[in-house]
N, C-alpha and C positions, 0 to 999 in steps of 0.2 A: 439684869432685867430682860423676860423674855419680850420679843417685838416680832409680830406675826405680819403678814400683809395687810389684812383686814378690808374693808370694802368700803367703795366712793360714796354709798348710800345707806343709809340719810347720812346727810351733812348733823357737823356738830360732833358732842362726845354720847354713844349710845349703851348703857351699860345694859347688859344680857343677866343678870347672876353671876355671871361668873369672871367677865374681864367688861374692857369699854372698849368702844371701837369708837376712833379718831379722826374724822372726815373735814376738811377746807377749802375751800374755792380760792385760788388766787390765779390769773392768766399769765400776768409780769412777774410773779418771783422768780427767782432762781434757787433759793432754798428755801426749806421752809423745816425750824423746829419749832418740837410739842415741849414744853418745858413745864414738867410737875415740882408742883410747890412741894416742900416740906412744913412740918410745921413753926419751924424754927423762922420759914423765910428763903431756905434755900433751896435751889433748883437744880434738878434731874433733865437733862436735855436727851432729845430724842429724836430723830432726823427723820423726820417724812419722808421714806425714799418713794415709795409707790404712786404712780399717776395715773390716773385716768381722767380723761377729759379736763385737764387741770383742777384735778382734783389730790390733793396729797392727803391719804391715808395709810394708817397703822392700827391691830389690834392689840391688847395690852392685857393679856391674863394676868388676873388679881387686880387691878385697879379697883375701886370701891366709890361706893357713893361716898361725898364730900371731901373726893379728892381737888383739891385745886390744880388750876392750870390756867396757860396762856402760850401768845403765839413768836417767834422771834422769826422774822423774814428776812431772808436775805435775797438783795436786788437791786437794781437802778434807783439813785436819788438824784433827777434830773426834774424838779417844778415846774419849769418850759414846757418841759414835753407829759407833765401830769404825772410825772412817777416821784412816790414819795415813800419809798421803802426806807426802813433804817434799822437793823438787828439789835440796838439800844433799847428799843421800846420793845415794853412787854405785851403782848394786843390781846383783846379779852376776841373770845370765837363767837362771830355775829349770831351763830347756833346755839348758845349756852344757853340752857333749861335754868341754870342759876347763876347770880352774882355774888360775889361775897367783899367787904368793904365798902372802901370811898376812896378819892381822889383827893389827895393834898393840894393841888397843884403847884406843885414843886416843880421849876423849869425845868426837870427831866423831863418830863410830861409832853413835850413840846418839842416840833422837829428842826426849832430854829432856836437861835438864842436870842430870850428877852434886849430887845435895842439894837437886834443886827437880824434882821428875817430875812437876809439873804445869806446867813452863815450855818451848816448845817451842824444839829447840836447833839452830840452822839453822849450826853448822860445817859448812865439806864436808868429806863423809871419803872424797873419790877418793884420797887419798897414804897411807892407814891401809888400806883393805880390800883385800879380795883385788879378781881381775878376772877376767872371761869371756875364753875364747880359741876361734879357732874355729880346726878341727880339719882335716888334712885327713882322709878316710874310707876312701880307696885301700889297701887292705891284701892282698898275696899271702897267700889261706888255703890255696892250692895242695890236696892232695887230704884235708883237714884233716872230718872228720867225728865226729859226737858218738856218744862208747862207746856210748851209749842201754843201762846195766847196768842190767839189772833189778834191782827193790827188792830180792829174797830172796836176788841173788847180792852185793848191795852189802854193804862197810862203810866206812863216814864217817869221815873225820878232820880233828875242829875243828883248826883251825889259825892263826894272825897269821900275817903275811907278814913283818912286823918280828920275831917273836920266834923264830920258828921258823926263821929265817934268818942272825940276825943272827952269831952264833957258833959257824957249822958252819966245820969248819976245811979242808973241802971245796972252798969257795966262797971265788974272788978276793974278798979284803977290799974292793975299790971297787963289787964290787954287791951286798953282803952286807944284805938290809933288802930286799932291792928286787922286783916284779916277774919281772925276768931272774934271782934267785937261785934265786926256786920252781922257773923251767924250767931250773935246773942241771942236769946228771946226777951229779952228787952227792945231790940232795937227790932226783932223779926215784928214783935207786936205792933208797934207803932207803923209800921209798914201796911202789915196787912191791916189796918183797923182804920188807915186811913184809905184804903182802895187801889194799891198801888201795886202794878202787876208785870214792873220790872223795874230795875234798879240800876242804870246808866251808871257805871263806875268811870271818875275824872282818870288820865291815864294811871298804868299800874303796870306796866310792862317797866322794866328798868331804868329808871332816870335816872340822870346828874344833876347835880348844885352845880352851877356856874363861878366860873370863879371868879366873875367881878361880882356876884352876889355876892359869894363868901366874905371878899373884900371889903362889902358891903357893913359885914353883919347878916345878911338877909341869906332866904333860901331859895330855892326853886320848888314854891310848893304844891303849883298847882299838876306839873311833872311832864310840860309839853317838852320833854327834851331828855326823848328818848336814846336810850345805848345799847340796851338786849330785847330785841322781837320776840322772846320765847320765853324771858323771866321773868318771872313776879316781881315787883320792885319789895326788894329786901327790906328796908327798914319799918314797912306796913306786918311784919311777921313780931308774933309777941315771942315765939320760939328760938327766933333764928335765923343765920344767911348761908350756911353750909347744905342747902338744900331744905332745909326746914319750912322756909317761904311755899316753896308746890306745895307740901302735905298740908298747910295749912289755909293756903287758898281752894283745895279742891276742896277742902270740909267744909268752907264758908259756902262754895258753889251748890255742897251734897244740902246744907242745912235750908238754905235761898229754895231752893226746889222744892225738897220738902215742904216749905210754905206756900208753892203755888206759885215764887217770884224769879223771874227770868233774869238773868243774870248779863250784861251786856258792857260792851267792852270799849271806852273811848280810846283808840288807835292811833297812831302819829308816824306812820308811814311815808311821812313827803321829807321829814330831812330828821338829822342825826345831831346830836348833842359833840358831835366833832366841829360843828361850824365851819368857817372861814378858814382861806388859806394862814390866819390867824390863829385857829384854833389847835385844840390838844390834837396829839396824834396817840388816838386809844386802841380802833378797830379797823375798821374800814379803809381810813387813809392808809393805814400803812399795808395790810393786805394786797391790795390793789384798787385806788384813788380813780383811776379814768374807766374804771369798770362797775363802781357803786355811784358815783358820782356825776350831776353833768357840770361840764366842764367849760368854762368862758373859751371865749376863742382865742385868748391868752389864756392857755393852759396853767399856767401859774392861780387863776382866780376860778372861783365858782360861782353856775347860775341860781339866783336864789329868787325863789315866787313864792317862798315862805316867811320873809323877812325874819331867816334867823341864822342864814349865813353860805346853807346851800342847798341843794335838792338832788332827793335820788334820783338815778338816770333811769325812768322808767321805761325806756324803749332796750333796756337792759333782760338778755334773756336771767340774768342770775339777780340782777336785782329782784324781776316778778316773779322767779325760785322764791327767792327767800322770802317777801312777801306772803305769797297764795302758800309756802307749807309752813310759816308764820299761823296763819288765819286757821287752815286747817289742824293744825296742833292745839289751838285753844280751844277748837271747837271736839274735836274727838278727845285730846288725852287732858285737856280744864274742863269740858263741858260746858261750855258759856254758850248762851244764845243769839248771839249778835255783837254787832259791831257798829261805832260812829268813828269815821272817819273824820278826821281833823283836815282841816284846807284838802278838801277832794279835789278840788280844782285841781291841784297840783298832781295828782296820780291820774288826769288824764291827759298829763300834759306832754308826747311823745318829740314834740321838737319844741314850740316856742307856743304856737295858738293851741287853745283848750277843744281836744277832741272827744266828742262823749263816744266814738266810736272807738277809742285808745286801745292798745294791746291787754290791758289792766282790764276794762272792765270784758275786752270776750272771753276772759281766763275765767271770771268771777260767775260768767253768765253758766260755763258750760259746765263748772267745776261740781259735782254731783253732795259735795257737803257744804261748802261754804254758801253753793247759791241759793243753799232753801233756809238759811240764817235770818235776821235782821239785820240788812243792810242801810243803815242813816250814815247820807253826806251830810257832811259842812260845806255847803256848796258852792262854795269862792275859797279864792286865794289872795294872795297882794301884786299878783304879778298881772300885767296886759290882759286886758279880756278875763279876769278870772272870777268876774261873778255871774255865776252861772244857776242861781237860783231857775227851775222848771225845767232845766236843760238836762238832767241826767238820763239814761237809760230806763225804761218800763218796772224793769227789778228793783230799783234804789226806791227808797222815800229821802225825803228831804229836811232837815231845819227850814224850815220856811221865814225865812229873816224878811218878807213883805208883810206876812200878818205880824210878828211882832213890830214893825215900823207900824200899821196901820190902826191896828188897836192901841195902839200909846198915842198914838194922834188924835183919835177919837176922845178917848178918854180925857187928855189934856187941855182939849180944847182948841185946837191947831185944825184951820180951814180943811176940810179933805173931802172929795165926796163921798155921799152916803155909797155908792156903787164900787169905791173900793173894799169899802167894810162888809157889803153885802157880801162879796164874792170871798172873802177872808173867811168871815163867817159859814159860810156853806161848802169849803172844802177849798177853793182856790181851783174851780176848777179853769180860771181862765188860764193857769200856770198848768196843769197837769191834765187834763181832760184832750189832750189835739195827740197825745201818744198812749192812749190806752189806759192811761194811770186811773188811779178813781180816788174819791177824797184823800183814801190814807195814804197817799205820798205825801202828803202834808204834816211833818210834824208840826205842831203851833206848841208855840211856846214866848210867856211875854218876858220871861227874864231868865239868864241861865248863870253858870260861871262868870260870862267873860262880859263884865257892867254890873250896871246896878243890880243889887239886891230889888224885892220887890218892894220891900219899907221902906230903902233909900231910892225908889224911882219917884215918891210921890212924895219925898221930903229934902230934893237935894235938885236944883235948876243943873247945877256945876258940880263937876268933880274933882274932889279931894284928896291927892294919891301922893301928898306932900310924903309921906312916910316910905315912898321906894324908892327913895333917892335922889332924883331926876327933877326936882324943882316942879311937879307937876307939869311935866309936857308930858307926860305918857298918857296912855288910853285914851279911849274915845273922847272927843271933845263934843261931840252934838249927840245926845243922850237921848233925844225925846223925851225929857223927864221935865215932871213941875212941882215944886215945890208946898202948892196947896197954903200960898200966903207969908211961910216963915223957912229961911236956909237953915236945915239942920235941926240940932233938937230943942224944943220947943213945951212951954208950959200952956201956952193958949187953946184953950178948949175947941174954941171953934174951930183952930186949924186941925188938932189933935182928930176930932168928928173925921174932917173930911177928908186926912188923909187916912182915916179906920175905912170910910165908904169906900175908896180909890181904890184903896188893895183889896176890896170885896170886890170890885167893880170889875177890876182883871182876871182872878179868879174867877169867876162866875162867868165871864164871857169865855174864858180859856175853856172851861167845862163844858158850855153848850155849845162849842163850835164843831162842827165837820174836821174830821181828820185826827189824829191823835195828839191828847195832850199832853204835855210837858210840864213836870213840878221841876223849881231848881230848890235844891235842899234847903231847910231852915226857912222859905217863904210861911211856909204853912203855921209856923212861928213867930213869923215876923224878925226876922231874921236882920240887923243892920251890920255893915262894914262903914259906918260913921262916913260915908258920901265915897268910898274907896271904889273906882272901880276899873280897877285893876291889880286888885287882891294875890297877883299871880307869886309873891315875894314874901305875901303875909301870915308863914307857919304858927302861929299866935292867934292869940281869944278875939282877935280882929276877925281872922277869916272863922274862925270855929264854930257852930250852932252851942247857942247860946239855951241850952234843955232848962233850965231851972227859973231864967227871967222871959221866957217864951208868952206869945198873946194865946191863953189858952180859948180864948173865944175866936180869936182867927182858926186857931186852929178848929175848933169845932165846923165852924163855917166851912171849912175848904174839903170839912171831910161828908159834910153834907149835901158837896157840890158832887164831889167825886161819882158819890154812892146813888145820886140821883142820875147822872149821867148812866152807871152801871144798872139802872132798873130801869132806863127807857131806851130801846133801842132807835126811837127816834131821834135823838143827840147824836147815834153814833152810827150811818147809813154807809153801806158799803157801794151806794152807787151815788152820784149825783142827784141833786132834785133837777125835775124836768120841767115842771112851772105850769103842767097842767095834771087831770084828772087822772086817774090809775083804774085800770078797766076791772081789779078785780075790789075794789074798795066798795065799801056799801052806800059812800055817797060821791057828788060829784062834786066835790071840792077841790079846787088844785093841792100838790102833794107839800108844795110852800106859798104862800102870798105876804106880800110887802103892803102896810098901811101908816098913814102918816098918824101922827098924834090926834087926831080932829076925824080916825077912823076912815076916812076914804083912799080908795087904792091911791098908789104910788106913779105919779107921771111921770114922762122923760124929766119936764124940767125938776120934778121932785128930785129924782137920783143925782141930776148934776147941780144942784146948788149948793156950791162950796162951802158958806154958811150953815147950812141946816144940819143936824145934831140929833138928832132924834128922830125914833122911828118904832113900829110897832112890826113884827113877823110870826106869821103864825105858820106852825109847824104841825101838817095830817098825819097823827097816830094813825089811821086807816089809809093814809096812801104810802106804805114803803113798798115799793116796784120790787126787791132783792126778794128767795125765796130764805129759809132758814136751811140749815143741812140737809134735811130729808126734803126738801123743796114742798114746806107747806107753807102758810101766809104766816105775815108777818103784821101783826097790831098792837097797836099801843096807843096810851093816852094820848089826845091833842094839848099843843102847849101855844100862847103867847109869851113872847120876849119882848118885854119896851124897854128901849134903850132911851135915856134923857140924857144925853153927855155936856146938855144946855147949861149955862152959868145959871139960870133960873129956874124956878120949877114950872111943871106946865100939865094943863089937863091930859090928860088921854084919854080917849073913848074907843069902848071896848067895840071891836069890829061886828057891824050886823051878817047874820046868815052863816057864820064861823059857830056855831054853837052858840046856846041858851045862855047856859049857866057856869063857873068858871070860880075857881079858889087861889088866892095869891099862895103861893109855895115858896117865891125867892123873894125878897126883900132887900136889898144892899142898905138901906138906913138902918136895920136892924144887924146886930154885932152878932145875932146867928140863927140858923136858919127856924120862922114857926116852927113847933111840933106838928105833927101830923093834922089835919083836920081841922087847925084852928086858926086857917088864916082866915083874911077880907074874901066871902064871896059877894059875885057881881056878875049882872047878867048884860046881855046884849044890849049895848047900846048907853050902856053907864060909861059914866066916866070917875077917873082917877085921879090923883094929885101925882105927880110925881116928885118929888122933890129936886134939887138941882145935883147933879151930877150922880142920877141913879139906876137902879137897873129892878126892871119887878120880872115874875116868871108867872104866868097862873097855867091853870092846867084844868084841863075837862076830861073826865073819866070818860074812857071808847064807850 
């Protein structure tokens, strides 16, 4: 076999047409082989002699896409001092474009022997681990370009690729899970038709099944435990794992666009599916351990603010390498529009306290492609200081975890004041407004992946997560959920009613808030994991959207919240409201005003009385302050919001000197939205019934 020098950059295996060239970062080895699979299992070894900057490469004429490979290092196995090399272990290259397999785990796997973690355990585990593959890159994107939707016209929809796919009866059963089932037109339809104008994918970068799930029985499905930054997680491919995964994820990306829908990427950049000084030794540890990883002050153990065993050392120049040309790779050679960060917190974390001024994010800030992305934090971690909701840098938006805390209060009935909800409602700007930001740092969102469903928030006090094993102590124990009279499922109509209204209730509020909303897949269905919430183990018709016993009347409602949102650009305001008049508006109404049920303004003590539940907002089509693109005015219909979150129903009177005359449009006691024209109208100074625990919308034509 010919072996050329080949060159340090890019890291990873880069195949040209004609051969692949061989790049890896280790500081502490002392050797380093490239060892090609055959197909049979057997291996081709091939000595990195070439350095630069500790970097060992080779070029390799003829190598081919779906060739496999992996790394064999030789070096210091001293745990004390954080070095945990061992030429036993086969290591997949933290740069691989692709994976191919899975992990037995077979105690090769492992750099100690099961029962003796201080004896150092030299099986090879090349016939147990997974393996690199290199890729070809040649991809027709043909006239394939990114929506680029702005924040205030977006809404998000968390998604799994397995679950939201797996039992659409739409989609051929043999790609059903996969890739090519996202870019079905079945599944495109139902996308676009309910107003949804990006598609938040749950991780899809390379994960592992853990092997105490396997032990289990169970899997790792939700996929936070990530192994390769640059490869599509292989078993979401209806194709294939020899590289088949990239061609068929960029066709999902090329078809997503084509519909207008953005394509976004949930990232797990704060630790590695290696864990604990416990854990397998796949990549990273054995490459070089005190250079990916931070490290206790007993080098033997690792810091972990992710509660999953340890964290990358981000004050690492090679750690924020592989990171920021991570992020860049998906966005130039996948085309994805964005990125949510899982526990942010933790990638600003440069020694122990949470810095939003961290090496990470001025990489992010200056970086001329990633920074004009979608950028969404998860804005905490488990570690000191790590919730850091409002605290990010100007460029980020947020999961906004206070408005979902404060709209489940509201709704549930749980004392709060009306002055939290107010500010939730209107953008959060008392979180994001003191650094520049404007509403859409706020994502709002009342339910996602990680908890209840939004069916089982209003049908479940407690949660039920007997089935991962763990005797129910996992997952969150304070839910902010009510059950609406009965635990679980339920023939009683009247409860049946009020938990139909509940899940209208969030919906509806979710749609007419400031800041961008957030669907979590299958709500819009009605969606139940039978009280689970912490689904994260449950690859089964537990976690799966459930298409065929779906609430097709929820559904209609949610997509008539959407689309109402998307025709008033009053819902969706790119600056703050300012609480008075707008000098270009034709009247002189403030741009929002606050009224109690009984139609008179809003007092201090109104806003703080813990009790009180209800409340009337009127929102000036003729006062939005923002110009449009070409900086002309901005007008649109005036709306009222009544909120009754009261256990009983209660008048409302329609606000005097707000407009004359006025048509109900939302209704939450109704299972879906009037038609056009044919709601209750009412004029100034009438009043309403509201019912108990409901939500009305009316609207007055500019």
């Amino acid at each position: 076999m010919q072996v050329w020098p080949g060159q340090p950059y890019p890291l990873g295996a880069t195949y040209d047409g004609v051969g692949t060239n061989f790049a890896v970062f280790s500081e502490s080895a002392d050797r380093i082989e490239l060892c090609l699979l055959g197909p049979d299992g057997t291996e081709q070894a091939v000595e990195l002699r070439e350095t630069d900057a500790f970097v060992r490469h080779a070029y390799l004429p003829g190598i081919q896409p779906g060739q496999r490979y992996g790394f064999r290092v030789h070096g210091p196995y001293d745990p004390a001092r954080g070095r945990r090399h061992n030429s036993a272990k086969l290591l997949l290259d933290p740069y691989a474009k692709a994976m191919s397999g899975t992990i037995d785990w077979d105690e090769s796997v492992y750099g100690y022997h099961f029962g003796a973690p201080e004896r150092r355990n030299d099986l090879d585990s090349g016939p147990h681990t997974m393996h690199s593959v290199v890729i070809n890159p040649y991809f027709d994107w043909g006239n394939d370009r990114p929506p680029r939707t702005d924040y205030h016209r977006s809404v998000i929809y968390e998604a799994h690729v397995k679950g939201l796919t797996r039992h659409h009866p739409g989609i051929p059963e043999e790609i059903r899970g996969s890739y090519a089932a996202l870019a079905h037109p079945a599944l495109i339809e139902h996308l676009a038709t309910l107003g949804v104008t990006a598609i938040e994918l749950m991780p899809v970068h390379q994960f592992v099944r853990d092997h105490r799930l396997r032990d289990l029985g169970l899997s790792n499905y939700w996929g936070y435990n990530t192994i390769g930054f640059f490869a599509p997680h292989g078993s979401f491919s209806s194709l294939g794992d020899r590289g088949q995964q990239v061609q068929e994820f960029k066709s999902m990306v090329k078809a997503l666009h084509a519909a207008g829908i953005e394509v976004i990427l949930d990232v797990v950049y704060n630790h590695t599916a290696e864990g604990n000084h416990l854990g397998p030794t796949l990549s990273m540890r054995g490459l070089d351990n005190a250079s990916y990883y931070r490290l206790a002050a007993d080098r033997r153990y690792y810091m972990d603010t992710t509660g999953t065993g340890n964290s990358l050392l981000m004050r690492s120049p090679h750690v924020l390498q592989l990171i920021m040309d991570s992020l860049r790779y998906w966005v130039t050679e996948m085309h994805v529009d964005g990125f949510r960060f899982d526990l942010a917190a933790t990638l600003a974390r440069q020694f122990h306290e949470v810095d939003r001024l961290s090496s990470f994010f001025d990489l992010v800030q200056q970086d001329p492609v990633v920074s004009q992305t979608k950028l969404i934090a998860e804005p905490w971690d488990v570690g000191e200081g790590g919730y850091q909701v409002g605290n990010f840098p100007p460029l980020w938006t947020e999961w906004n975890g206070k408005y979902r805390d404060t709209v489940r209060d509201l709704w549930r009935g749980e004392n709060a004041t009306l002055a939290e909800f107010g500010s939730r409602l209107t953008g959060s700007s008392d979180l994001y407004q003191h650094d520049g930001r404007r509403p859409i740092a706020s994502i709002n969102f009342v339910t996602c992946h990680d908890g209840f469903t939004l069916r089982d928030l209003v049908s479940y006090n407690d949660k039920h997560n007997e089935a991962n094993g763990e005797q129910n102590r996992d997952g969150e124990s304070f839910n902010r959920s009510w059950n609406c009279g009965a635990e679980g499922p339920t023939r009683d109509p009247q409860v049946l009613a009020l938990r139909g209204r509940q899940q209208r209730n969030f919906i509806a509020t979710l749609l007419l808030s400031q800041g961008v909303p957030m669907l979590s897949h299958g709500d819009e269905l009605g969606r139940t994991q039978l009280g689970n919430n912490n689904a994260y183990c449950q690859d089964n018709e537990l976690s799966w959207v459930d298409w065929e016993g779906g609430d097709t009347d929820l559904l209609e409602f949610t997509r008539g919240m959407v689309w109402l949102r998307r025709n008033h650009p009053v819902f969706r305001r790119r600056r703050f409201f300012r609480g008075r008049p707008v000098a270009t508006a034709q009247d002189e109404l403030t741009d929002i005003a606050w009224f109690t049920p009984g139609g008179g303004e809003m007092t201090e003590q109104d806003w703080s009385t813990s009790y009180a539940k209800s409340l009337t907002v009127f929102l000036n089509g003729a006062a939005i302050s923002e110009p449009d693109r070409r900086g002309g005015r901005i007008t649109d219909d005036s709306f009222l919001l009544m909120f009754n979150a009261h256990s009983e129903a209660l008048q409302f009177t329609v606000p005097k000197d707000h407009g004359e005359q006025w048509q109900v449009v939302v209704d939450t006691t109704l299972a879906t939205l009037p038609t056009p024209g044919s709601g209750v109208r009412v004029r100034q100074g009438e009043s309403l019934r509201l019912a108990d625990r409901s939500l009305l919308v009316l609207q007055r034509p500019a």
